[in-house]
N, C-alpha and C positions, 0 to 999 in steps of 0.2 A: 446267852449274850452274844453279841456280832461280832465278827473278828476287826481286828483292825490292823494296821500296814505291820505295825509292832510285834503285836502278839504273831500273825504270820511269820515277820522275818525269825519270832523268836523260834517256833516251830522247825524253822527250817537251819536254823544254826543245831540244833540238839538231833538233825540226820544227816547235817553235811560238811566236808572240815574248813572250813577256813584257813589260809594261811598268811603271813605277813608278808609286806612287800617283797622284804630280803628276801626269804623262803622262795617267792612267786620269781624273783627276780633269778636265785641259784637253778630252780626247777628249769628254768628259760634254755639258761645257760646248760644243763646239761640235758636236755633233750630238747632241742631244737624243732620238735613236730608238734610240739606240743601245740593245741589249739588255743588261741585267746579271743573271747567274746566279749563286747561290752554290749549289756543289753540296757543302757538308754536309750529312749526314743532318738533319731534320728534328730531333730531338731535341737536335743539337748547334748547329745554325743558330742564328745570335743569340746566342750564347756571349758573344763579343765584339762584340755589337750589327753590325748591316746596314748594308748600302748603300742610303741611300733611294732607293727604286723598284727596288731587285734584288727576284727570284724565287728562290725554294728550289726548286730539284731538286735531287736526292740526285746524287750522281756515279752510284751503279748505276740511277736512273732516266731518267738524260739521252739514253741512245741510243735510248731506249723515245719519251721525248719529241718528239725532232726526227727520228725516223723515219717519212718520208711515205710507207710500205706500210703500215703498221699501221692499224689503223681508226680514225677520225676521233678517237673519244672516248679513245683512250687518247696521244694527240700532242698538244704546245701549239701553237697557232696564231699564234706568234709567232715560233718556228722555221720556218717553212714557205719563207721569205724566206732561200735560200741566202747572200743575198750582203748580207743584213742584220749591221751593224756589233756585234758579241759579245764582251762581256767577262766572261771567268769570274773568279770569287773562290771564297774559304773562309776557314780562318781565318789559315792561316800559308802557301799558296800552292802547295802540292804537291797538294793532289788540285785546285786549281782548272789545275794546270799540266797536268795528265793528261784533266778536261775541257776545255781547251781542244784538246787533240789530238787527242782523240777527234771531236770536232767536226769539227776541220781534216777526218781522215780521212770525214769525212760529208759533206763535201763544200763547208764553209762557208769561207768565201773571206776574211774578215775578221774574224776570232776571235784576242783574246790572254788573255790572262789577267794578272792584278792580282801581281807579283811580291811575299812578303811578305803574300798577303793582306787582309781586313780589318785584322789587326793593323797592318801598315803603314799602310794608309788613317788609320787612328783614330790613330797615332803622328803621322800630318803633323797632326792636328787637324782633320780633315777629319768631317764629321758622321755619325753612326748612329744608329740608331733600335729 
């Protein structure tokens, strides 16, 4: 049988932890280096307004990103830090749940993802931009 977006995202909740906005939101707040991704596509990114100070990578550009073979200029340099603190988002939590497993499997040590999304975030009242 083929996978579909579901069964994927479901796969990838049962290797990677989720956490709730609040959670996402104290985590912020007590380490501040913490990296935040939102991996919508670019033209849908900011739909539901951002996480201030998250970054846009696409979900199909993030393996491209934090992969340290690739050559310099096509990797962000803020990926580079395996065991730098990672939280992915989007808009409603399934492709940030699938980025954040992808990651896991890349080797990053501290990666959850924003259960809910930005929508959740922006539901607790919490700021976007």
């Amino acid at each position: 049988m083929a996978l579909t977006f579901g069964k994927l995202v479901e796969e990838a909740k049962s290797n990677v932890s989720g956490i709730s906005s609040v959670e996402a939101k104290k985590k912020l707040e007590d380490n501040p280096n913490t990296y935040i991704i939102d991996v919508q596509d670019a033209v849908d990114a900011g739909a539901c307004g951002l996480i201030p100070s998250s970054v846009n990578i696409s979900l199909g550009m993030l393996p491209i990103r934090a992969d340290l073979e690739l050559p310099e200029e096509l990797r962000d340099p803020e990926l580079a830090d395996r065991n730098r603190s990672i939280l992915v988002t989007c808009g409603l939590g399934g492709q940030a749940c699938l980025g954040a497993y992808l990651l896991k499997q890349m080797g990053f040590t501290d990666v959850a993802y924003i259960e809910g999304g930005t929508t959740a975030w922006k539901q607790e009242g919490f700021e976007t931009v």
